[in-house]
C-alpha positions in Angstrom: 156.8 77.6 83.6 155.4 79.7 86.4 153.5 83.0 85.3 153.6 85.5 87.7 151.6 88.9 87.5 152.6 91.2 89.3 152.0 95.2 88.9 154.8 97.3 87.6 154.0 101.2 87.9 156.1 103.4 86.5 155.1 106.3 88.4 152.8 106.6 92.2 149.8 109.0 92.4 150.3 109.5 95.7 148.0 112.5 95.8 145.3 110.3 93.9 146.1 107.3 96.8 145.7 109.4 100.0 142.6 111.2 98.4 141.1 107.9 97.7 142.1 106.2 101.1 140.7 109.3 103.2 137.7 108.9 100.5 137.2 105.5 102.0 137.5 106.5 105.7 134.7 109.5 105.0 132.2 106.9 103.4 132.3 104.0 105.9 128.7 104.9 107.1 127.4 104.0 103.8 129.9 101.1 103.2 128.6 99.7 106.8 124.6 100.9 105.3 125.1 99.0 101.7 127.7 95.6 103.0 124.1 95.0 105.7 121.6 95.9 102.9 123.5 93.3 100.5 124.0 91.0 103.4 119.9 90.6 104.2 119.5 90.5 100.3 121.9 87.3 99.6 118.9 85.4 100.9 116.9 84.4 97.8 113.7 84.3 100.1 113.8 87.5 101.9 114.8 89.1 98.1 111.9 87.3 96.9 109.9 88.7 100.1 111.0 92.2 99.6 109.8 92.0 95.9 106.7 91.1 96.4 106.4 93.6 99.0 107.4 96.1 96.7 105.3 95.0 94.1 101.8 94.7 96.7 102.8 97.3 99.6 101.2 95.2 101.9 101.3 91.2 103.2 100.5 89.1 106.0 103.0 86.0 106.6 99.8 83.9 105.5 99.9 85.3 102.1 103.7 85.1 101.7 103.7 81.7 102.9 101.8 80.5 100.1 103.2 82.5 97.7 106.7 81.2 98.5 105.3 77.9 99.2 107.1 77.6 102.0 106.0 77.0 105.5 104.8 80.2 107.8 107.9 79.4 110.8 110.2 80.0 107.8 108.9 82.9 106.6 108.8 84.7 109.8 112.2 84.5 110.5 112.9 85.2 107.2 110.7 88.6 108.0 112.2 89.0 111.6 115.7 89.5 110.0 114.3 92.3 107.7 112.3 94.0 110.6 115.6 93.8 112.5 117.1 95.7 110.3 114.3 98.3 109.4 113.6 97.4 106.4 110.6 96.1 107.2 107.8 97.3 109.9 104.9 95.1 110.7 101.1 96.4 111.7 98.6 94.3 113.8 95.3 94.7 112.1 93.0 92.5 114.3 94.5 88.8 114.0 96.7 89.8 110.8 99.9 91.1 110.6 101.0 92.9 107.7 104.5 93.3 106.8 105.8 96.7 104.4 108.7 98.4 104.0 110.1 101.0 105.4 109.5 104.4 103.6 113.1 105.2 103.7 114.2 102.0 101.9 111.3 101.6 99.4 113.6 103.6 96.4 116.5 102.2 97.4 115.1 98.5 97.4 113.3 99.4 93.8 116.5 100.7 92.1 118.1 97.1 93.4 115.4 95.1 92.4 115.4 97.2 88.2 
C-alpha cells in the first residue's frame, strides 16, 4: 500500500503568499550574508578557530596550531578562508601574526556560538 502525502488546502492566502514571496525577494542580502556565514562555519576547525578567538581576542597561527593540534599549513588556510571573508583580519606584529575578528561580526559570531 502506497501512502502518499500530499497537502490539501481548503482555502489560499494569497495575500499571505505574495507578501511572503516579496518578503523573500527584500531579504536576499541577508539570506546571501547568513547562507556564507553558515557556509565558513560547517568547518568544525574554523568554528573551533573562531571560538577560541572569541574566547582570547587575539592568536598567532603558532598558538592555534597547537591548540587544534594540527599542523600550522592547515590552519592557515583554514584562517585564509575566514580573512576572505572578513571575518577575520590579521596584524603583523614583528615576526607574529595575530589573527581577530572583525568588529562587525564579533556579536553576531557570539550569539551563534551561545
Amino acid at each position: 500500500m502506497k501512502n502518499d502525502t500530499t497537502c490539501l488546502r481548503i482555502t489560499v492566502d494569497k495575500d499571505k503568499i505574495d507578501y511572503e514571496k516579496q518578503q523573500l525577494i527584500l531579504k536576499q542580502d541577508m539570506f546571501s550574508e547568513k547562507e556564507k556565514l553558515f557556509s565558513l562555519l560547517g568547518s568544525e576547525v574554523r568554528l573551533k578557530i573562531v571560538y577560541l578567538l572569541l574566547k582570547y581576542e587575539r592568536l598567532c597561527v603558532c598558538d592555534i596550531s597547537d591548540i587544534l593540534c594540527m599542523k600550522q599549513s592547515p590552519v592557515s588556510q583554514h584562517l585564509r578562508k575566514l580573512k576572505d571573508a572578513g571575518i577575520l583580519f590579521s596584524k603583523r606584529e614583528g615576526l607574529m601574526i595575530n589573527y581577530y575578528i572583525s568588529s562587525q561580526y564579533i556579536k553576531k559570531l557570539s550569539s551563534f556560538l551561545d
